[in-house]
C-alpha positions, -999 to 999 in steps of 0.1 A, spaced: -508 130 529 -481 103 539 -447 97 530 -447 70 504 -433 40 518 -433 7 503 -447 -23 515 -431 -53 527 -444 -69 492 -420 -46 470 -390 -45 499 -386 -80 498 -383 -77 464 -356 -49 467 -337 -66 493 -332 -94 478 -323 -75 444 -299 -51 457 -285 -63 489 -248 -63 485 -215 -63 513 -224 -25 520 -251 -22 548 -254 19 541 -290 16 533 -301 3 569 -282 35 583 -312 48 596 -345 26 597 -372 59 600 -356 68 565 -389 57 538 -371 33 511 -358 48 478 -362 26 450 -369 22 412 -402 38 401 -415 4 392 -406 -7 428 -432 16 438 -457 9 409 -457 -26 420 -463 -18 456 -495 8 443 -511 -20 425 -508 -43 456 -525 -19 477 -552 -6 453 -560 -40 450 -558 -50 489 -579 -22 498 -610 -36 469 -602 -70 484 -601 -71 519 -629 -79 544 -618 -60 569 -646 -41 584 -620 -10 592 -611 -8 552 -640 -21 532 -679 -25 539 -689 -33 502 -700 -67 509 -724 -57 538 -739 -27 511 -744 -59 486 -761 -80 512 -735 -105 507 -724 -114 545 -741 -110 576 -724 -107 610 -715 -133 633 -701 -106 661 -701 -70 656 -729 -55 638 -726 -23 635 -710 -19 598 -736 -41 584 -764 -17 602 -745 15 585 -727 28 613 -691 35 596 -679 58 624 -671 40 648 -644 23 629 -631 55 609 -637 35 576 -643 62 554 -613 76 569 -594 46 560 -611 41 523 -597 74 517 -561 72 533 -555 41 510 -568 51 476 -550 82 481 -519 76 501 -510 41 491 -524 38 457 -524 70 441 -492 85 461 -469 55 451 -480 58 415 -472 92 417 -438 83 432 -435 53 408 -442 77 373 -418 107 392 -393 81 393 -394 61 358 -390 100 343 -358 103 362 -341 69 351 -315 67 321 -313 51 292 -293 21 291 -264 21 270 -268 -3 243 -305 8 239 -317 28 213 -332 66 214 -362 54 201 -366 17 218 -359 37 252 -388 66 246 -417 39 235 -406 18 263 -407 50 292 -443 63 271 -455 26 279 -450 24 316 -462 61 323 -496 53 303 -499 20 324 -500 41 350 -520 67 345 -543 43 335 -544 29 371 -545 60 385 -571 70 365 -590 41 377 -583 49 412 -600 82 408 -631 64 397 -636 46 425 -628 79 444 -655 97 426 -678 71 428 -673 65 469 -675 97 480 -689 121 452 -672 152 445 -633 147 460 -600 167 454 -589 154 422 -572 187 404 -549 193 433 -548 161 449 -518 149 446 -495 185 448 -489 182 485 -463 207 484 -483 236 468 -518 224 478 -514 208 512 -556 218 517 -571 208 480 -601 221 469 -632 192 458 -634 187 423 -674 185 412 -675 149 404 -697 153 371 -668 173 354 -643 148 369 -658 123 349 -655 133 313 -615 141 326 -605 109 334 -618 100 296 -598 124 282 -571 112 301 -577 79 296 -578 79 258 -544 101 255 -527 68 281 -545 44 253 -525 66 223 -495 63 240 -496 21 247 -481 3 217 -479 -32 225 -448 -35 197 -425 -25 226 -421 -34 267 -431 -19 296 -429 -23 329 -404 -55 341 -430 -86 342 -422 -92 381 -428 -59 388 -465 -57 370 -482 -79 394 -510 -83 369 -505 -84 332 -464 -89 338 -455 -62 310 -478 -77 288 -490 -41 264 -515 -55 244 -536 -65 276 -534 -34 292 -547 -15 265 -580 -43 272 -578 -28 304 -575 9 291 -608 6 266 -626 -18 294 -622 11 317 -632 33 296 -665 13 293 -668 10 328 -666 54 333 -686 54 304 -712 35 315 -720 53 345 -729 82 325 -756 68 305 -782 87 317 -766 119 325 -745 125 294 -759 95 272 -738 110 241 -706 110 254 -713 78 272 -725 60 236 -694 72 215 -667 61 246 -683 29 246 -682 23 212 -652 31 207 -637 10 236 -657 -19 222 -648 -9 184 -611 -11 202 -610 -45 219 -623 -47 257 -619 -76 283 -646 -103 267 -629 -137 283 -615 -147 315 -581 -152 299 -578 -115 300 -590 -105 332 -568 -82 350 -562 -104 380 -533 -95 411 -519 -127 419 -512 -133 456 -489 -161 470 -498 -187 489 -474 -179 519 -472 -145 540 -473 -115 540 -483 -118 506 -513 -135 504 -553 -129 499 -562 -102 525 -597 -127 527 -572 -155 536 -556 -132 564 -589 -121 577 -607 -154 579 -581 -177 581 -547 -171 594 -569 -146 623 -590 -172 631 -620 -150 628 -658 -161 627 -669 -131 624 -688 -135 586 -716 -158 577 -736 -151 541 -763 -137 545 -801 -152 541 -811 -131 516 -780 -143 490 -781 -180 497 -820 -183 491 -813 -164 456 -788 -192 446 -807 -221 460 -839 -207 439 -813 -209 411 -796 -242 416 -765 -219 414 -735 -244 406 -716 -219 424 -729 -224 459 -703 -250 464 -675 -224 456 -695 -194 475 -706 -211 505 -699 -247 523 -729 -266 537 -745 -254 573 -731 -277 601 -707 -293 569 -686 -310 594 -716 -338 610 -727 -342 570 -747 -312 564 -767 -310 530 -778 -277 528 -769 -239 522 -782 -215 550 -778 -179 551 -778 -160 585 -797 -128 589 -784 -92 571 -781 -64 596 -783 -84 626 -757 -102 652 -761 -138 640 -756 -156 679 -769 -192 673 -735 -216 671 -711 -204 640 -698 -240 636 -733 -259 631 -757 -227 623 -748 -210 589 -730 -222 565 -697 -201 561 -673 -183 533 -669 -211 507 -630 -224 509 -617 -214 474 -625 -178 489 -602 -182 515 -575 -194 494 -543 -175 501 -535 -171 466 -569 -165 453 -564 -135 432 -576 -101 433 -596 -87 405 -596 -53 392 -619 -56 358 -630 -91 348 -650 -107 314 -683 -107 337 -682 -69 345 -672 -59 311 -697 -82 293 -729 -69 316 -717 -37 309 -720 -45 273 -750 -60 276 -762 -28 293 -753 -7 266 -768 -29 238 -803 -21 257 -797 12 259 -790 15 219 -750 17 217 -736 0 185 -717 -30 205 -737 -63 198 -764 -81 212 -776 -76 244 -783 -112 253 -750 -127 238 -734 -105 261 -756 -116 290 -754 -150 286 -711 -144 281 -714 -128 313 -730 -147 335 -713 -177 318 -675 -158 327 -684 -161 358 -697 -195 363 -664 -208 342 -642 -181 362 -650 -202 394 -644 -235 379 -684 -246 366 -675 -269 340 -692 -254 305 -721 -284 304 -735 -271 335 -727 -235 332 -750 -238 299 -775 -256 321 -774 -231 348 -781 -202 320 -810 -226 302 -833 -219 330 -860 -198 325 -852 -181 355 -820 -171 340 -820 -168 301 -823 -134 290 -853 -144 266 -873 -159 297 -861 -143 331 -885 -122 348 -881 -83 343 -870 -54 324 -833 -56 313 -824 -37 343 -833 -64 365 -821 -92 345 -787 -73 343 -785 -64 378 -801 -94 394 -773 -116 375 -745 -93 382 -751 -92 420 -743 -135 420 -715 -131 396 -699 -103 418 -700 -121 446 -663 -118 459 -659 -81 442 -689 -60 467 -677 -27 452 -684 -34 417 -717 -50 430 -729 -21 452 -718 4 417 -740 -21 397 -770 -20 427 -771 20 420 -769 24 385 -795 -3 380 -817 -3 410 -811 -42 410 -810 -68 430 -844 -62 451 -825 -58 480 -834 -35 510 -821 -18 544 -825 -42 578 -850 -29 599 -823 -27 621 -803 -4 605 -788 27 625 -807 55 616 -780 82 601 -787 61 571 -828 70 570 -839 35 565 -817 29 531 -788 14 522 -759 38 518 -752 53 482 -722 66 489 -696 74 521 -693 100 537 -661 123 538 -637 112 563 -643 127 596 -610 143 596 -615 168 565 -640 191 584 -611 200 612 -581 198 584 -598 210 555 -625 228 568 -636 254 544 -627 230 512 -649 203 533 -677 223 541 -682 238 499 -685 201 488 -705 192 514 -734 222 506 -726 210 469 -735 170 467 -768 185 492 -749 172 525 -726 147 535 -746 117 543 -751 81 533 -783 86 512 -766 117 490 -764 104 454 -730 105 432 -739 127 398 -742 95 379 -772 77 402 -799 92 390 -825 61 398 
């Protein structure tokens, strides 16, 4: 595993905090940077976020698995080939070097610090219990979007370099029901009657208590969920009582990672498209002929017109899984401009998500509400979330097309054909969505490489460094999941 560095976001922060006439710390410049344990927290959050954000075809491929781009130039990541650029690898590296590591870092240093002299015993303990169960609850989440990446992954001895520099796999079906049992001691431990972390050092809720434990019990939905129909008792009674609790319902409590307008700490989409001067995305056909069926008021937002620049009227998608040749400027239309906003935010759990999910569980017979109230909050979040005024959002949702009472389907496609528009700039919560619910109607390009047997990928595979490092560790989880390939389900995907 790496040192834990931070980034440049958290060491301009320190600099200009703690620079003073003595130059001692720039001694030697290989040294990694010491710093507060909420120095490192905020640098963990920036880079769990940055790695669910990004385009980057080396980090993140969720968009391609979603059928929400196509290519313009290389092709190979939206035909499943995720070799050649090591991104498993780097999926990997990041969750658990950059996120989890500097949250380990950030909770082994908040332990150490003292208690400042005119505070009381008891202020000072509720105030250290807060920012260790923020936290955990973030690392917690990390380790759910491990599991549900890769399957079974080292989770037990993970993060104990020292003693375990080769950890074992954990089976990812009994990580699960850990990370609730973990996650409902950090929600004991929040009380919102006392501070946390320092509000420019939480890049998302800014200390606020009472919204993290929203995030806490939506989290706990969103594990929950995913165990519906493997362990459909544990998975009612955590939903419930995250619902019973209070979960993320509106967009004024999404948990949202502001970025700045200016660099280096801007939208990674912003870097990518924009400040690289980079063609290299189109959407794809497949997406844009959904929201034109629809009307969507949010092809505007998602998408500009084809050939916008000589007047163009019209959305057009270019084709998933191939290398999309005609002219870029006048063929496709491209990534709608609010997307490429530098300071667009990134989102970790938003009201759509949580409200599907809710709407999910209703069908399914979970004590949380109606299932088309939820629906119809959901997919209006998302309309409002991207600036649809609420007259037309309502007249999007009044379609027959759309309302829950009308729309074609079961409530698995209803759920999951609605959730794939809303979470249109978020592919890895779309692509979790796409497996659970076997919806959107969406298949592999014919042109798709073969390692992936005609499908689109259910999971990654390990990164191609474990079977030389961690060979005999590697090889037992392997023969566990039934082989490490593309098409091996996670325990919870079932369908």
């Amino acid at each position: 595993m790496k040192k834990f560095f931070l980034s440049i976001f958290a060491v301009s922060t320190l600099i200009t905090s703690c620079a003073s006439e003595d130059d001692i710390y720039n001694d030697d410049s290989l040294k990694a940077y010491e710093a507060s344990g909420e120095y490192f927290f905020a640098n963990a959050q920036k880079e769990l976020v940055d790695q669910l954000t990004t385009p980057s075809v080396n980090l993140n491929v969720f968009r391609y698995f979603s059928q929400y781009w196509a290519a313009t130039t290389y092709r190979a990541e939206s035909r499943y080939d995720l070799t050649s650029r090591n991104i498993p690898d780097n999926h990997w590296d990041n969750l658990y070097s950059e996120a989890l590591g500097n949250f380990k870092k950030a909770k082994e240093n908040i332990l150490l610090e003292s208690k400042p002299a005119l505070m009381s015993e008891t202020e000072w303990g509720k105030i250290q219990q807060n920012r260790i169960a923020i936290i955990e609850v973030l690392m917690i989440y990390t380790y759910q979007v491990l599991v549900d990446s890769f399957g079974d992954v080292p989770y037990s001895q993970s993060l104990d370099i020292v003693n375990t520099p080769l950890p074992k796999y954990d089976d990812d079906a009994t990580i699960y029901p850990q990370l609730l049992i973990r996650l409902n001691a950090a929600i004991a431990k929040l009380d919102a009657g006392y501070k946390s972390i320092t509000p420019n050092q939480d890049l998302v809720y800014a200390g606020d208590v009472s919204k993290w434990k929203l995030f806490a019990n939506s989290l706990k939905a969103k594990i929950a969920i995913n165990m519906a129909d493997v362990n459909s008792s544990l998975a009612k009674s955590s939903i419930e009582e995250a619902y019973a609790a209070g979960v993320i319902e509106s967009n004024t409590n999404n948990a949202l990672l502001a970025y700045n307008s200016f660099a280096p700490n801007y939208n990674l989409i912003h870097e990518e498209l924009v400040q690289s001067n980079r063609n290299d995305f189109v959407p794809t056909s497949v997406f844009v002929n959904r929201l034109n069926t629809l009307n969507d008021p949010r092809r505007p937002i998602y998408f500009t017109f084809k050939d916008a620049e000589n007047g163009g009227t019209t959305y057009v998608g270019g084709n998933y899984g191939y290398q999309n040749l005609l002219p870029y400027d006048e063929s496709y239309s491209h990534i709608g401009d609010k997307i490429k906003q530098p300071n667009l935010p990134g989102v970790l759990i938003d009201a759509a998500e949580i409200n599907f999910i809710l709407a999910e569980a209703a069908e399914r017979g979970y004590t949380v509400g109606s299932a088309a109230t939820h629906y119809e909050n959901a997919v209006k979040a998302s309309l409002t979330f991207w600036g649809v005024n609420s007259a037309d959002a309502t007249t999007y949702y009044n379609q027959a097309a759309v309302n829950y009472n009308t729309a074609t389907g079961n409530w698995k496609e209803k759920i999951g054909n609605q959730a794939w528009v809303a979470m249109y700039n978020r592919g890895f919560e779309s692509w979790t969505f796409f497996r659970r619910l076997d919806f959107p109607n969406i298949v592999a390009p014919a042109s798709a490489y073969p390692v992936a047997e005609g499908k689109i990928p259910v999971r990654l595979t390990y990164p191609s460094t474990e079977p030389n490092i961690n060979g005999a560790n590697y090889q037992s989880a392997s023969s566990a999941i039934g082989g490490d390939k593309l098409t091996t389900k996670v325990f919870w995907d079932l369908n």
